[in-house]
C-alpha positions in Angstrom: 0.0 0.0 0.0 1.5 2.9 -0.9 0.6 6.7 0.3 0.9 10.0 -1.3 2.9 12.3 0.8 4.9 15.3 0.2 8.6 14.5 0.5 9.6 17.7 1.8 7.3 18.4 4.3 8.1 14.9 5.8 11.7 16.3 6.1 10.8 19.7 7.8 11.3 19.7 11.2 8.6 20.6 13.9 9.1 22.3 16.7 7.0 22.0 19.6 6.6 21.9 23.3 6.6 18.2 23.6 10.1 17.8 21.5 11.8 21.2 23.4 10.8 19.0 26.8 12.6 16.0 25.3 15.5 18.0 24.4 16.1 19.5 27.7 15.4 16.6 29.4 18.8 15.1 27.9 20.9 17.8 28.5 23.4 18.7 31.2 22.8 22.1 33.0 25.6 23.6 30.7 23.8 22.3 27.5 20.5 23.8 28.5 22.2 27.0 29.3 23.8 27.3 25.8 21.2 26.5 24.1 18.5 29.2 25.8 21.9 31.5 25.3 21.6 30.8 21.5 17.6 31.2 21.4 17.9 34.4 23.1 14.9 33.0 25.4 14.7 36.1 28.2 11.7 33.9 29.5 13.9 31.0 30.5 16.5 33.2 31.9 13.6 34.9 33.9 12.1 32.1 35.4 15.2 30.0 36.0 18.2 32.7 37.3 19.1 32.0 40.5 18.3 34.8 42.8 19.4 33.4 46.4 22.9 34.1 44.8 22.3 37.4 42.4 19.5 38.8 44.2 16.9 40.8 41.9 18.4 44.6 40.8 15.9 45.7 43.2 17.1 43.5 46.1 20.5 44.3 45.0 19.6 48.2 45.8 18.1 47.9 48.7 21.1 46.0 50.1 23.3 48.7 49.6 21.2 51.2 51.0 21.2 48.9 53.9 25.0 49.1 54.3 25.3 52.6 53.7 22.6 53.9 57.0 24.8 51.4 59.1 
């Protein structure tokens, strides 16, 4: 049985949700940072920067005001 198909669209690559979760899955915490580097994906960077280390520019502020009315 043989089906019609169009070649190239068989070929194209999709991407969606499902295969960017796959993806990540399988990579190291280096990977996944290159590769949200390369996608310029602000919205990863967002939701996964580590503030308990960087604090928020805000935070950062108010800590030096902090330090200076000592």
């Amino acid at each position: 049985m043989n089906y019609k198909y169009d070649a190239q669209l068989a070929k194209t690559v999709i991407d969606n949700d499902d295969k960017n979760a796959l993806v990540s899955v399988g990579m190291n915490r280096y990977e996944e940072f290159a590769y949200h580097l390369k996608k310029v994906d602000v919205d990863w960077f967002n939701e996964n920067i580590r503030k308990d280390i960087f604090g928020t520019p805000k935070s950062l502020e108010e800590k030096m005001l902090r330090k200076v009315e000592y």
